[in-house]
C-alpha positions in Angstrom: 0.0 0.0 0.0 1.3 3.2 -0.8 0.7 6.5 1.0 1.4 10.1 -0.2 2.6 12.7 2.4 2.4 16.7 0.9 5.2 18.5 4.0 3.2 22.0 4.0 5.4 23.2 6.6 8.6 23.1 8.2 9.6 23.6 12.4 13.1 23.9 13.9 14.2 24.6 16.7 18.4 24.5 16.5 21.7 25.4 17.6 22.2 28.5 15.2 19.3 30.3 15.4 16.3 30.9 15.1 16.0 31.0 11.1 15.2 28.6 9.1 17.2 29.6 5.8 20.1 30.0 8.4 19.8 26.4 9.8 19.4 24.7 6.3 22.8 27.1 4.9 24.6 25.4 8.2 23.6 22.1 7.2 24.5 21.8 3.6 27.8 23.3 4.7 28.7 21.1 7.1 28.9 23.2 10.1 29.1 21.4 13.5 27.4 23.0 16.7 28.9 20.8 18.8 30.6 22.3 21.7 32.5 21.1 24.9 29.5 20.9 27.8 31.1 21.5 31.5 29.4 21.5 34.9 29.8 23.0 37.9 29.2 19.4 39.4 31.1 19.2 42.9 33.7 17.6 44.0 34.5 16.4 40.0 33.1 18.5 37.2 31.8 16.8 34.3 32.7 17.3 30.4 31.2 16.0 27.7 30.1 17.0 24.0 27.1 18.3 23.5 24.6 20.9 21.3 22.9 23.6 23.1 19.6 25.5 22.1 20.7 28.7 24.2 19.2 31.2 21.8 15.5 29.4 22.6 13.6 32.0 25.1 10.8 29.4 26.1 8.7 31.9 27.3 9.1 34.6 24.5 7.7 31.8 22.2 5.2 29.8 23.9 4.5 31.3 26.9 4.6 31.7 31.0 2.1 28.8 31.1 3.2 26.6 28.3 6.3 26.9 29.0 6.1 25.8 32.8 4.0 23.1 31.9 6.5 20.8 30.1 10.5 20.3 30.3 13.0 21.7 28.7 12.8 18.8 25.6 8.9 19.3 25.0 9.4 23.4 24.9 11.5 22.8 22.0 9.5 19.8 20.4 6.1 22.1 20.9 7.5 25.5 19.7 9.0 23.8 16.2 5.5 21.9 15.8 3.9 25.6 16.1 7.0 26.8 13.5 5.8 24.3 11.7 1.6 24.9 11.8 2.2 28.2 11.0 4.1 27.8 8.0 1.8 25.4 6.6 -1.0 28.2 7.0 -3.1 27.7 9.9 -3.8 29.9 13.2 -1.9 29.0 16.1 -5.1 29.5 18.4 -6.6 26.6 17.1 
């Protein structure tokens, strides 16, 4: 059985940005955001690799309520699903 799938609109929520164009220009040209991750961690800190969405303002974007509603992963999840709603055409409120 075959199924056909029309993408009507795109959601990201990365490393770079907040731009779309921007993050697609960073991926085709191969442009890592990983970064060393250290914390404060007592009596041994701890340091790994990682990618960091600091440039995300939870609040700005979805809201005081929204936003204290879910972790960290769902707030970025949720807000490119909206990116992504919007895009496509529809209202937000819905």
């Amino acid at each position: 059985m075959t199924h056909r799938v029309a993408i009507t609109g795109l959601g990201v929520v990365d490393p770079f940005g907040v731009v779309l164009d921007n993050f697609f220009d960073k991926l085709c040209g191969g442009v890592s955001c990983v970064q060393q991750y250290v914390t404060e961690d007592k009596p041994i800190p701890i340091s790994m690799p990682a990618v960091l969405c600091d440039q995300f303002d939870s609040i700005a974007k979805l809201g005081k309520p929204l936003t204290n509603s879910m972790d960290r992963h769902a707030q970025l999840g949720v807000s490119a699903a909206f990116d992504a709603w919007e895009q496509a055409g529809f209202d937000r409120s819905l």
